[in-house]
C-alpha positions as CSV (number, residue, x, y, z in Angstrom):
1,X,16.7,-43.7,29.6
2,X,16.0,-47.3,30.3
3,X,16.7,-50.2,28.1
4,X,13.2,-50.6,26.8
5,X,13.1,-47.3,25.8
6,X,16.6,-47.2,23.5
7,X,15.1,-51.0,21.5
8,X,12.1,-48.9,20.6
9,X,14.1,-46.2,19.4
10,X,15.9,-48.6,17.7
11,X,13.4,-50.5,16.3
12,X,11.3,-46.9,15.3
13,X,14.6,-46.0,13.0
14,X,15.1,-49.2,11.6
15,X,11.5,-49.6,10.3
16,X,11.2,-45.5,9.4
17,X,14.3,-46.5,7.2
18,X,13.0,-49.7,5.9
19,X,9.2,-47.8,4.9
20,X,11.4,-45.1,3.0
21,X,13.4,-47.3,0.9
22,X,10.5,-49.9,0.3
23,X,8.4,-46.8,-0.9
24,X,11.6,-45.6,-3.0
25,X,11.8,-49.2,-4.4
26,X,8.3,-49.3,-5.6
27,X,8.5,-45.8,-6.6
28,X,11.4,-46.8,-9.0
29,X,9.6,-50.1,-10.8
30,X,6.7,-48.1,-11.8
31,X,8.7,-45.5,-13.5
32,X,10.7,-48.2,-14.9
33,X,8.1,-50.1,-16.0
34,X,6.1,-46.9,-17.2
35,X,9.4,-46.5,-19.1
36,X,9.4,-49.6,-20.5
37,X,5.7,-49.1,-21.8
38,X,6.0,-46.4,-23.8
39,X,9.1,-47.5,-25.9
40,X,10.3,-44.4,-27.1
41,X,8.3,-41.4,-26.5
42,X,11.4,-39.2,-25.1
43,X,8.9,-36.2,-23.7
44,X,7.4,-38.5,-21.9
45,X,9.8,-40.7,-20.7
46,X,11.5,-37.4,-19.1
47,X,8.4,-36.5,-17.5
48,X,8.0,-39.8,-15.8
49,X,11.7,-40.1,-14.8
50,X,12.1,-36.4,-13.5
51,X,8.4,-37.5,-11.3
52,X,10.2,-40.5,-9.6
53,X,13.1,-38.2,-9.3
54,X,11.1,-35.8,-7.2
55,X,9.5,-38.5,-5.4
56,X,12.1,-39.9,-4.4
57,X,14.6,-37.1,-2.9
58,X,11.4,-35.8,-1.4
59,X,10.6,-38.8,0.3
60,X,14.2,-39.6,1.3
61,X,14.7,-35.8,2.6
62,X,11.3,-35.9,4.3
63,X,12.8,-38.9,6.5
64,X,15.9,-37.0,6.9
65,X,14.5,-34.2,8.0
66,X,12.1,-35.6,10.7
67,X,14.8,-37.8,12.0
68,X,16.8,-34.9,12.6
69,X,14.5,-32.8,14.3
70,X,14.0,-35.8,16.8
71,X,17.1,-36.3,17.5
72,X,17.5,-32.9,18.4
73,X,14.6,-33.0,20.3
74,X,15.3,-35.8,21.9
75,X,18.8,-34.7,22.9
76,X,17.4,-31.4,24.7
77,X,14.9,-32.8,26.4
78,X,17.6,-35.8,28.0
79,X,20.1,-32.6,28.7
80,X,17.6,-30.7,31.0
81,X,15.9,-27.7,28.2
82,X,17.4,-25.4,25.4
83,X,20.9,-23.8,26.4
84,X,20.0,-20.3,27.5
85,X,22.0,-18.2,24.6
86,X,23.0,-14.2,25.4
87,X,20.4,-11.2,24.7
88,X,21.1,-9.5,21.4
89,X,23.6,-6.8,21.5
90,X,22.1,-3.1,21.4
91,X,21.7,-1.5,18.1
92,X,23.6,1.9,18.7
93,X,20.8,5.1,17.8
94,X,21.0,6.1,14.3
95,X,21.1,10.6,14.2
96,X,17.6,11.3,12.0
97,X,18.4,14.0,9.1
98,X,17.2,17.2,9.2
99,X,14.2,17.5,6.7
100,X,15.1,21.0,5.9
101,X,15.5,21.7,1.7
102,X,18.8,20.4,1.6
103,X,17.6,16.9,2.5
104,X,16.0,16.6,-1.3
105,X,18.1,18.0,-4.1
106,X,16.3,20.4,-6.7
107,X,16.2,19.0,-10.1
108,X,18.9,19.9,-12.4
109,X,16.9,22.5,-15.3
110,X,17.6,21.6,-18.9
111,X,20.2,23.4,-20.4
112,X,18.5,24.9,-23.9
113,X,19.8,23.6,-27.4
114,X,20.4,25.9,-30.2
């Protein structure tokens, strides 16, 4: 990997990170000021906070996510392909059961009540 290619690397995860935590930022004044707005309504104030919530761990793990998967990718492309793993072992016969009438039981036959 050449020198060139490692900066933009670099410079690809620093500004990926800075995007996601300028979104999360701005993500975080509206529902603040939303909060702020409403002065008191508690229902809704817990619907906008539990939004910018979600937003934000999704966002954040979205990143996360992605970054990890090029990494990975990255790393088994530079190391030559996948490492070859075994062939599953053999799942040993299983003997069927005869389906003769002592495969199903008979009902049991109400005793009578006097």
């Amino acid at each position: 990997m050449s020198g060139t290619e490692i900066e933009l690397e670099k410079d690809k995860a620093k500004f990926g990170l800075l995007a996601v935590m300028v979104s999360n930022v701005a993500i975080v004044a509206v529902a603040v000021v939303g909060v702020w707005r409403l002065k008191g309504d508690t229902s809704v104030i817990v619907g906008i906070l539990t939004a910018a919530f979600t937003a934000v761990s999704s966002m954040t793990t979205a990143y996360l996510g992605i970054k990890a998967v090029s990494n990975t990718a990255r790393s088994m492309t530079l190391a030559g392909g996948p490492v070859p793993q075994q062939p599953p072992a053999p799942v040993p016969s299983v003997p069927a059961t005869p389906a003769g009438t002592d495969a199903i039981p008979a009902p049991a036959t109400p005793t009578p009540t006097s």
